[in-house]
N, CA, C and O atoms as CSV, one atom per row, in Angstrom:
chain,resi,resn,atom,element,x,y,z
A,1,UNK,N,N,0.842,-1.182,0.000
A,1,UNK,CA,C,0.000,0.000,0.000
A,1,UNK,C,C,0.883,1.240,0.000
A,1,UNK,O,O,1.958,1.398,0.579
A,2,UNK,N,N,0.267,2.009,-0.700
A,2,UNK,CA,C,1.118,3.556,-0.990
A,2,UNK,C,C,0.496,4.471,-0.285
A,2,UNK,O,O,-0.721,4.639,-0.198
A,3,UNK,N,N,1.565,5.220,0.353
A,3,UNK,CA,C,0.573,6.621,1.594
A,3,UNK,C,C,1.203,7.390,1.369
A,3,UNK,O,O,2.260,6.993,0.878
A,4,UNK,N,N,1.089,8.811,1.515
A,4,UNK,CA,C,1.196,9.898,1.136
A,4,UNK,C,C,2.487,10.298,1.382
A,4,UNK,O,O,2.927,11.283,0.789
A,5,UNK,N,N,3.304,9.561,2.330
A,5,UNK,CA,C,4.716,10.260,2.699
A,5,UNK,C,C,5.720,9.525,1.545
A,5,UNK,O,O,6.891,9.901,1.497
A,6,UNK,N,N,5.413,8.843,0.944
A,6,UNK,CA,C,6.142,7.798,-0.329
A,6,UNK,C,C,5.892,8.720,-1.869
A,6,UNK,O,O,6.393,8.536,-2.979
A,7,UNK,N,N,4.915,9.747,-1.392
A,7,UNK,CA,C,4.853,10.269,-3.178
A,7,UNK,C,C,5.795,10.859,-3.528
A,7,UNK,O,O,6.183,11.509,-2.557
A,8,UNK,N,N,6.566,11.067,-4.565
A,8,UNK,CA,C,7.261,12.172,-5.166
A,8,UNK,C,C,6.861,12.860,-6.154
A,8,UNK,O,O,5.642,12.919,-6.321
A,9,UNK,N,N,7.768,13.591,-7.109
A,9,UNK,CA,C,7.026,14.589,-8.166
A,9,UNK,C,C,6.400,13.095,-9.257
A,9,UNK,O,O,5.261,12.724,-9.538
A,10,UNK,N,N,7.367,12.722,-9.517
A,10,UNK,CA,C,6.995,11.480,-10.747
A,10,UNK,C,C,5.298,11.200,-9.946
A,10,UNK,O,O,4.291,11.550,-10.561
A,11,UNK,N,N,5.238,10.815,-9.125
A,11,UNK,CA,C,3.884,9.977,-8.654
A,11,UNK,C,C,2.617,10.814,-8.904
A,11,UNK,O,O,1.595,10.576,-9.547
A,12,UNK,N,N,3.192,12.313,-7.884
A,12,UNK,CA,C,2.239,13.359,-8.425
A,12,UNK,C,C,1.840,13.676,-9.806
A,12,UNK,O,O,0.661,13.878,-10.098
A,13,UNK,N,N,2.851,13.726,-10.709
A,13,UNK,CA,C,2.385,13.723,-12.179
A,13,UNK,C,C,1.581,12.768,-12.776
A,13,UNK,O,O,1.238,12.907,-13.950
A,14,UNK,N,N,1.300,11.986,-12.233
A,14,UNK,CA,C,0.515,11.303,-12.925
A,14,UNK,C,C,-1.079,11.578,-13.059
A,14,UNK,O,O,-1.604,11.269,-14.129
A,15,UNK,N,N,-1.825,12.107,-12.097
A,15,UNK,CA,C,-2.892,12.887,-12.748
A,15,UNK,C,C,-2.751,13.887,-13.713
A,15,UNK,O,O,-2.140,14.924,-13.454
A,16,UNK,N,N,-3.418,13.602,-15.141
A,16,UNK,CA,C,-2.988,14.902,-15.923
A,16,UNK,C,C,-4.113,15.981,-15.826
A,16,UNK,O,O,-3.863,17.181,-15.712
A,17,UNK,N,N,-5.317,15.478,-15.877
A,17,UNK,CA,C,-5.994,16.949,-16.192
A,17,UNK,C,C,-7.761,16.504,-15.436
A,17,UNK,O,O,-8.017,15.308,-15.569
A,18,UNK,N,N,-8.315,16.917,-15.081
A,18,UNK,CA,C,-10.105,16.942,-15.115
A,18,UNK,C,C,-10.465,16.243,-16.313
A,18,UNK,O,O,-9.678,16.707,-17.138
A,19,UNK,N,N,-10.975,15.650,-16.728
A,19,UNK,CA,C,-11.872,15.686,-17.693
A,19,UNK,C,C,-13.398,16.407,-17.191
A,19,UNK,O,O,-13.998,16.225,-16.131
A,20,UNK,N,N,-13.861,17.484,-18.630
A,20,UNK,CA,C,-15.505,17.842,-17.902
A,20,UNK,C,C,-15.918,18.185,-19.253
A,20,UNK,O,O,-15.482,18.947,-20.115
A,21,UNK,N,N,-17.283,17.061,-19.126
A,21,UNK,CA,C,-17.915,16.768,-20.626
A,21,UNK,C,C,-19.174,16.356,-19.626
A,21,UNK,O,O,-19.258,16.295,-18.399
A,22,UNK,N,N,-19.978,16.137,-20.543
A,22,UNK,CA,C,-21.592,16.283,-19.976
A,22,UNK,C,C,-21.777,15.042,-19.332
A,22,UNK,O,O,-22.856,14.980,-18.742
A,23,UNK,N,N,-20.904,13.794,-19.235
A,23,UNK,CA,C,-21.266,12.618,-18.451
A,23,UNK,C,C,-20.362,12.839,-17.530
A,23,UNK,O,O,-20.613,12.066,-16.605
A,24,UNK,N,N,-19.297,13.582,-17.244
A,24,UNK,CA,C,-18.312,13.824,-15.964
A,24,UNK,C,C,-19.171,14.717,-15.248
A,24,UNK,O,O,-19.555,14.365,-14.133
A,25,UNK,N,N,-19.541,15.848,-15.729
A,25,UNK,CA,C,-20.726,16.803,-14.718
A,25,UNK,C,C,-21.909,16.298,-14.368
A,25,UNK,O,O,-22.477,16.847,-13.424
A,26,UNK,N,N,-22.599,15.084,-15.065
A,26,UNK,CA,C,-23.704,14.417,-14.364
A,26,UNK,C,C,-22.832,13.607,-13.316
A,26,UNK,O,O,-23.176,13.847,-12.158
A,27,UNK,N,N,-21.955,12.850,-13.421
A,27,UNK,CA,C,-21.202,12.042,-12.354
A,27,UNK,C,C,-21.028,13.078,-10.882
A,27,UNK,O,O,-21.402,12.815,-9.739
A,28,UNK,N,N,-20.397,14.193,-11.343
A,28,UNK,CA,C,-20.398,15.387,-10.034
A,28,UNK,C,C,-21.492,14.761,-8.853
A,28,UNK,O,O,-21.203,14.457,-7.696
A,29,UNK,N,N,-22.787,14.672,-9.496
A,29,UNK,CA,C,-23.675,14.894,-8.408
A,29,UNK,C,C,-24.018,12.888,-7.315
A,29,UNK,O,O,-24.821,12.658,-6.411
A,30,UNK,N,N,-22.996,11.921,-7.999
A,30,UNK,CA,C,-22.919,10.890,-7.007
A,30,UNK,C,C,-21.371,11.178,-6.547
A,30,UNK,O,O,-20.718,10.174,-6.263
A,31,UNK,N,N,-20.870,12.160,-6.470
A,31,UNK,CA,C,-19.375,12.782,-6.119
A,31,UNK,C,C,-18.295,11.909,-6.743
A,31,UNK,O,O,-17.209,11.636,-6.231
A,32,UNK,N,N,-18.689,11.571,-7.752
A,32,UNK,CA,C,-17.729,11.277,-8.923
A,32,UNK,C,C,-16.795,11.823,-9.411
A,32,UNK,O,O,-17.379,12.905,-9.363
A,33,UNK,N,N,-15.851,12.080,-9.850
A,33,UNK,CA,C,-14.658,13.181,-10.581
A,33,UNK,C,C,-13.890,12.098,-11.150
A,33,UNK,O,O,-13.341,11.224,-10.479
A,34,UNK,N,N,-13.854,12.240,-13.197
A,34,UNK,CA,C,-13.245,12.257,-13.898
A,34,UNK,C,C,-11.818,12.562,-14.114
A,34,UNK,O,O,-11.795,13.673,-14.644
A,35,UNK,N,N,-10.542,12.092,-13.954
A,35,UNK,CA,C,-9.224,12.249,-14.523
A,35,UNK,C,C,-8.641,11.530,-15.221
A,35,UNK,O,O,-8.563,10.316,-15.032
A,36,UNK,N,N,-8.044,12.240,-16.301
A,36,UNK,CA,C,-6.901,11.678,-17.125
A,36,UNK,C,C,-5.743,11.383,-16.699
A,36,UNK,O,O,-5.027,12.375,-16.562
A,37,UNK,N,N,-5.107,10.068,-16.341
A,37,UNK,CA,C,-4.144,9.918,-15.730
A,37,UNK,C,C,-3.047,9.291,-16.938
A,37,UNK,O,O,-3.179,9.395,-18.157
A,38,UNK,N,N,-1.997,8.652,-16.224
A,38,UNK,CA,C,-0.743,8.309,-16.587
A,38,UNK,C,C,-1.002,6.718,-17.456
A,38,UNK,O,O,-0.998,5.705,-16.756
A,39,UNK,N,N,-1.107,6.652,-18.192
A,39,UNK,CA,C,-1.564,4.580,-18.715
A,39,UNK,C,C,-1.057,4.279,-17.764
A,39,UNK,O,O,-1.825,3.954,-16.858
A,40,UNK,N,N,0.381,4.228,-17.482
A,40,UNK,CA,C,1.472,3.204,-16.566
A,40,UNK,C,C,0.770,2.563,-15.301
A,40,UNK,O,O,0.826,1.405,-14.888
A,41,UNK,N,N,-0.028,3.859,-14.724
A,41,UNK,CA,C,0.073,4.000,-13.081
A,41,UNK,C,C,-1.414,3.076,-13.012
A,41,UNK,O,O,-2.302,2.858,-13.837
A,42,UNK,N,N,-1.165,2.633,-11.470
A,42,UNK,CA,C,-2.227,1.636,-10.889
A,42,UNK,C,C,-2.946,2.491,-10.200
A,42,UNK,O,O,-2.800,3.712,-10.158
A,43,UNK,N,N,-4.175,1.462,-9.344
A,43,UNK,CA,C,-5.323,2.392,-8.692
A,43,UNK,C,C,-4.515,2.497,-7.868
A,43,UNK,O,O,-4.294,3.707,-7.842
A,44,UNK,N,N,-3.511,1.737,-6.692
A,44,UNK,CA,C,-3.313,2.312,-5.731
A,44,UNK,C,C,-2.349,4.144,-5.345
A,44,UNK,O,O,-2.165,4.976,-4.457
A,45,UNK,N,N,-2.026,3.824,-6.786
A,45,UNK,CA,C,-0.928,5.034,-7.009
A,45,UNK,C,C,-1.570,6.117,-7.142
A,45,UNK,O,O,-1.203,7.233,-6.771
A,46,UNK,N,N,-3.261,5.619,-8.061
A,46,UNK,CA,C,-4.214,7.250,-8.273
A,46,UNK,C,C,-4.891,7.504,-7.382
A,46,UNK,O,O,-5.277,8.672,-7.370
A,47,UNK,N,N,-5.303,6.722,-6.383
A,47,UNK,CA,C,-5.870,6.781,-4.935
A,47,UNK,C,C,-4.862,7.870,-4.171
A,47,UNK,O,O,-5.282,8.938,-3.726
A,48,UNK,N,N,-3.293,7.389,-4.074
A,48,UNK,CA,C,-2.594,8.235,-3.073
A,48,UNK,C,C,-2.182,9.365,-4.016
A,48,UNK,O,O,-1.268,9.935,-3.418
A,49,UNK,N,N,-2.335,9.829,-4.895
A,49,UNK,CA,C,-1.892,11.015,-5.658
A,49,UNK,C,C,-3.429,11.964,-5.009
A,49,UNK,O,O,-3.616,12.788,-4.114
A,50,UNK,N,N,-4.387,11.200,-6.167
A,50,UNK,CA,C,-5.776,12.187,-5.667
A,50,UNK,C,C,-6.160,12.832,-4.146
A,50,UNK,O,O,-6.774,13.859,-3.857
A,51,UNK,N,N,-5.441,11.631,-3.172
A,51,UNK,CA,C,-6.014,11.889,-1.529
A,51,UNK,C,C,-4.480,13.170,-1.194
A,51,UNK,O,O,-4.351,13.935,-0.238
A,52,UNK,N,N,-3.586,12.970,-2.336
A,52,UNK,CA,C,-2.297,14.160,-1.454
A,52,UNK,C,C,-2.754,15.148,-2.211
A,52,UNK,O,O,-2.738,16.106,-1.439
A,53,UNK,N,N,-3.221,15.588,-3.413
A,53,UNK,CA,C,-2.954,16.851,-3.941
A,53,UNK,C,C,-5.016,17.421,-3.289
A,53,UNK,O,O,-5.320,18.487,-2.753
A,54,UNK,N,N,-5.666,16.615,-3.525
A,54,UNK,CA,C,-6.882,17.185,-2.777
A,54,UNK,C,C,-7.327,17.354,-1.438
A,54,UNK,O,O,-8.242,18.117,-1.127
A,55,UNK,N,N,-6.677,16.636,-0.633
A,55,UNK,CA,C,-7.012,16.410,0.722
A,55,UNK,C,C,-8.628,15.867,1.178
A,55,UNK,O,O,-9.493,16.422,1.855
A,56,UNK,N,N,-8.602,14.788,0.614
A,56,UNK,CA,C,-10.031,14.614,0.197
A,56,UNK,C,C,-9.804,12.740,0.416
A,56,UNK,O,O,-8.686,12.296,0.157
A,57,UNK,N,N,-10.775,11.878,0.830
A,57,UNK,CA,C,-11.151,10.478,1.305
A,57,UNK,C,C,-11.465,9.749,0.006
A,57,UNK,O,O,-12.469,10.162,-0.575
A,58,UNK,N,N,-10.782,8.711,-0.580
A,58,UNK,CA,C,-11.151,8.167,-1.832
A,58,UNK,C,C,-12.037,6.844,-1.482
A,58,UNK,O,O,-11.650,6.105,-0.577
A,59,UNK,N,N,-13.115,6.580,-2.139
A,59,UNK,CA,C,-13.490,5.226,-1.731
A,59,UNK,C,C,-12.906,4.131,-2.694
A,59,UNK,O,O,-12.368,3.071,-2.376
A,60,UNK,N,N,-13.206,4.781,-4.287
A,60,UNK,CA,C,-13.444,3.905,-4.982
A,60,UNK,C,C,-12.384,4.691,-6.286
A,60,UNK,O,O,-12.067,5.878,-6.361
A,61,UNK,N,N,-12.056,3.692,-7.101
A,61,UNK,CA,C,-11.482,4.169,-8.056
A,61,UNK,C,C,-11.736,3.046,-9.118
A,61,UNK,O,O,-11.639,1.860,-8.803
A,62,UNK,N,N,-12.185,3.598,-10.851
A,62,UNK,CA,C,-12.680,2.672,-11.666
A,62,UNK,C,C,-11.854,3.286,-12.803
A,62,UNK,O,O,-11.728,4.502,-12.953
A,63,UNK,N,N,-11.223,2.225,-13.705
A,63,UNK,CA,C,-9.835,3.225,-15.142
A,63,UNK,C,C,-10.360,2.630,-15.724
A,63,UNK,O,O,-10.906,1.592,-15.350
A,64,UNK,N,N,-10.375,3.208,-17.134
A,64,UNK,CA,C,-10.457,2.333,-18.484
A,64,UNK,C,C,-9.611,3.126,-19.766
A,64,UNK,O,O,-9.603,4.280,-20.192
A,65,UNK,N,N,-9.051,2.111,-20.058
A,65,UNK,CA,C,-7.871,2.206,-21.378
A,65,UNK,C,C,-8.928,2.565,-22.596
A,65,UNK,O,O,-9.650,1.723,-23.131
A,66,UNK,N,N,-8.904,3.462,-22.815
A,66,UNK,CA,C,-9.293,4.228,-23.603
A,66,UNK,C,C,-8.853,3.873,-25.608
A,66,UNK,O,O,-7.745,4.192,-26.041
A,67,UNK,N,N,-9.572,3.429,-26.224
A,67,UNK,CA,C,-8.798,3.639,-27.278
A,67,UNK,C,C,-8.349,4.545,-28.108
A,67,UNK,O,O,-9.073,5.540,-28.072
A,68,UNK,N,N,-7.175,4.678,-29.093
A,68,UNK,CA,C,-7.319,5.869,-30.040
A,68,UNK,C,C,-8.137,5.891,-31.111
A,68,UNK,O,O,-8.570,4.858,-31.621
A,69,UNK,N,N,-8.493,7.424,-31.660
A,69,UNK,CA,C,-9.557,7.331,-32.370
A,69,UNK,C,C,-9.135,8.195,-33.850
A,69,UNK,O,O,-8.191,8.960,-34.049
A,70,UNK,N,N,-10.139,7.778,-34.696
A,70,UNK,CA,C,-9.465,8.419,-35.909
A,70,UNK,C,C,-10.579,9.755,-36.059
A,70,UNK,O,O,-11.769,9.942,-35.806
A,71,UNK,N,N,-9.123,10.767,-36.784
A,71,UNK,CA,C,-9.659,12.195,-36.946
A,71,UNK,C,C,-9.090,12.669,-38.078
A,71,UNK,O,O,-8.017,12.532,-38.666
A,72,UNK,N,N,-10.374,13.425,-38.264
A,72,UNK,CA,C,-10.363,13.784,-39.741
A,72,UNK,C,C,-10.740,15.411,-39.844
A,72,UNK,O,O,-11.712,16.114,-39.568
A,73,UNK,N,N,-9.655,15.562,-40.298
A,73,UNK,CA,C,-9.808,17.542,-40.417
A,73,UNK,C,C,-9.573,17.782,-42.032
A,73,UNK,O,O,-8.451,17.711,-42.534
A,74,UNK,N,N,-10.564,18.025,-42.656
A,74,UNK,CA,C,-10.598,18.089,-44.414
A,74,UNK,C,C,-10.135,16.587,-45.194
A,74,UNK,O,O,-10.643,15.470,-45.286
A,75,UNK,N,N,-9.150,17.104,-45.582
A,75,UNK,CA,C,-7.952,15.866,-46.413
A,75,UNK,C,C,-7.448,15.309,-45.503
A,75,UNK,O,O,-7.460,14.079,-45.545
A,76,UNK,N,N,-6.914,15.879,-44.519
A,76,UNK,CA,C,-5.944,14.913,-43.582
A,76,UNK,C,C,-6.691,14.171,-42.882
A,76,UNK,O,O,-7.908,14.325,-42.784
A,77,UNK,N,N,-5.727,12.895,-42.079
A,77,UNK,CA,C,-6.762,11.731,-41.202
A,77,UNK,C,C,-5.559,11.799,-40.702
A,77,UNK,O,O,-4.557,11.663,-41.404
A,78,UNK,N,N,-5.527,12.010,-39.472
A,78,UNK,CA,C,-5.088,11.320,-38.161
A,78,UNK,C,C,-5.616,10.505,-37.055
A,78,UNK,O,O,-6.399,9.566,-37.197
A,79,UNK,N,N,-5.036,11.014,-35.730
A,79,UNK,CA,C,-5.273,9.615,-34.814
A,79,UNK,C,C,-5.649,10.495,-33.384
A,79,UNK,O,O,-4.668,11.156,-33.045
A,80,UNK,N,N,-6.305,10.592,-32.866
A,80,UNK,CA,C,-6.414,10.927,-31.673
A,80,UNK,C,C,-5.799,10.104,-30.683
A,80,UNK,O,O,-6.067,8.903,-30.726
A,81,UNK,N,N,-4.749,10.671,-29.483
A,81,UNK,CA,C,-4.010,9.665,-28.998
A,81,UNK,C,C,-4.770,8.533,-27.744
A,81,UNK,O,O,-5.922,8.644,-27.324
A,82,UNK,N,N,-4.180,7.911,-27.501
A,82,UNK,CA,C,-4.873,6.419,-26.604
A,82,UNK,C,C,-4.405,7.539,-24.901
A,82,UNK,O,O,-3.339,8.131,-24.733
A,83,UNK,N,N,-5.781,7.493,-23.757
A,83,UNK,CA,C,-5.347,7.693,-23.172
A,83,UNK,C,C,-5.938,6.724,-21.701
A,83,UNK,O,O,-6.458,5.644,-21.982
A,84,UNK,N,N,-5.851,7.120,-20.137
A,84,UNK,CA,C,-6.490,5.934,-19.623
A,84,UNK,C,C,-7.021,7.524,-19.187
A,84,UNK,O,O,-6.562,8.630,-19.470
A,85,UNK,N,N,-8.548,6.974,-18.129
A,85,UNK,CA,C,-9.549,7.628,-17.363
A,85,UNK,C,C,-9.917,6.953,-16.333
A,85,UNK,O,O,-10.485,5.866,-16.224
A,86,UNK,N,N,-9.461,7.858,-15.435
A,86,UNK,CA,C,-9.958,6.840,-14.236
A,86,UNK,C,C,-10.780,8.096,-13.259
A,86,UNK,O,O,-10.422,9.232,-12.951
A,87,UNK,N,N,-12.133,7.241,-12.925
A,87,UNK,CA,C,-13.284,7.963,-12.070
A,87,UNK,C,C,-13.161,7.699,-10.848
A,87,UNK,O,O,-13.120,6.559,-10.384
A,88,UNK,N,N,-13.093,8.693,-10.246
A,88,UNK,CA,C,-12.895,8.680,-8.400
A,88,UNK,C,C,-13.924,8.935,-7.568
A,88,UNK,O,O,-14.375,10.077,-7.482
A,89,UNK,N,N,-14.525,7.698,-6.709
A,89,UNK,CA,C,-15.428,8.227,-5.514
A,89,UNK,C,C,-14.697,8.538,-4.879
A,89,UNK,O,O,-13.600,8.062,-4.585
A,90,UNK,N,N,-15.568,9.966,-4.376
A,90,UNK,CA,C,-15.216,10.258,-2.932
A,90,UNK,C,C,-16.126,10.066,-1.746
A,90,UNK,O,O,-17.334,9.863,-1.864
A,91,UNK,N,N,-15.530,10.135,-0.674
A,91,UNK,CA,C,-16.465,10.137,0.519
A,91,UNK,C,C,-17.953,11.011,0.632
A,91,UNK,O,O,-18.074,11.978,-0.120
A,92,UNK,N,N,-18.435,10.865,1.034
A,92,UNK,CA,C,-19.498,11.676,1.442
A,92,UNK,C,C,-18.761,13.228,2.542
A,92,UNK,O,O,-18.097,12.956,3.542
A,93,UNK,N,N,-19.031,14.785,2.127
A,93,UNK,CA,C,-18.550,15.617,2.494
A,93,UNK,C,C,-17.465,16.196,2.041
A,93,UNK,O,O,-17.071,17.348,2.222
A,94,UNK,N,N,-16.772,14.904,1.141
A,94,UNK,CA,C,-15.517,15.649,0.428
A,94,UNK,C,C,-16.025,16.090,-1.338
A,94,UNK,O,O,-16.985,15.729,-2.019
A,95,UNK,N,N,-14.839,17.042,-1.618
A,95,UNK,CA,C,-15.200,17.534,-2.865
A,95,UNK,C,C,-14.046,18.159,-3.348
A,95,UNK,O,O,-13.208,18.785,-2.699
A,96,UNK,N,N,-14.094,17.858,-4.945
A,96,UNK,CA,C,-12.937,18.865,-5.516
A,96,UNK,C,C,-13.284,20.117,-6.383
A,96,UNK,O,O,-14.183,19.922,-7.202
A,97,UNK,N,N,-12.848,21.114,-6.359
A,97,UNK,CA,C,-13.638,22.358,-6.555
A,97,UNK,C,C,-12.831,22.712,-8.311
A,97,UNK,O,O,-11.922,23.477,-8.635
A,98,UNK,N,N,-13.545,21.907,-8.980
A,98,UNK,CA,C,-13.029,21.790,-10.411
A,98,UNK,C,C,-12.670,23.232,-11.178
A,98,UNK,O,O,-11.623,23.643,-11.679
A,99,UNK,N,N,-14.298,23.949,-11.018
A,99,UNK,CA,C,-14.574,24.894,-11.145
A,99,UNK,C,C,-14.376,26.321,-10.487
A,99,UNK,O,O,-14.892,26.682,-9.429
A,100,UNK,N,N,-13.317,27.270,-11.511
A,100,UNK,CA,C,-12.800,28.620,-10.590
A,100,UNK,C,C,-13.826,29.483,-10.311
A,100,UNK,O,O,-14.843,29.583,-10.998
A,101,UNK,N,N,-13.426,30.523,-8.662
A,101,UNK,CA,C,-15.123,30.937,-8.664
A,101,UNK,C,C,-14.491,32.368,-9.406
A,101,UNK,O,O,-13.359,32.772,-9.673
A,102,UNK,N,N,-15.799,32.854,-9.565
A,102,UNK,CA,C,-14.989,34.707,-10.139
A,102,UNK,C,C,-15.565,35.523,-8.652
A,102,UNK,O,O,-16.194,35.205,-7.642
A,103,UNK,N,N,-15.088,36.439,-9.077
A,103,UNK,CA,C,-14.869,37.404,-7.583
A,103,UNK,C,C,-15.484,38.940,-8.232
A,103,UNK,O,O,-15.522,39.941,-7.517
């Protein structure tokens, strides 16, 4: 098991970004949150990344390998790249504040 005094920068990097698309903001409301993480990394590694950089109780964590997809802009065809997604419960009371407030 991995705990928070074992992370370093490498570990921390491995969450890359939010994902927020209209099935990640319906997820919000069973306190779900969407991230794009690292392929490499395991649940236990996105469990102790998510619980150090949020300060927040993970219950559950669910990834899926994502495939790449083909894209087409006029003439050209490319590839949209392969990435993984992994969805995080949280506890009841915790939350990550995705959204900046304005002032």
């Amino acid at each position: 098991m991995i705990n928070s005094s074992s992370l370093n920068d490498s570990n921390i990097n491995i969450i890359k970004y939010p994902i927020i698309t209209d099935k990640a903001t319906r997820l919000l409301a069973n306190n779900q949150y969407s991230f794009v993480v690292d392929p490499k990394s395991d649940k236990p590694t996105i469990k102790a990344a998510i619980e150090y950089l949020f300060n927040v109780k993970v219950i559950k964590i669910n990834t899926a390998h994502l495939p790449k997809k083909k894209k087409r802009i006029g003439q050209y065809v490319g590839w949209k790249s392969h990435y993984k997604k992994a969805i995080v419960t949280l506890s009841e009371g915790d939350t990550i504040n995705l959204f900046a407030e304005e002032n």
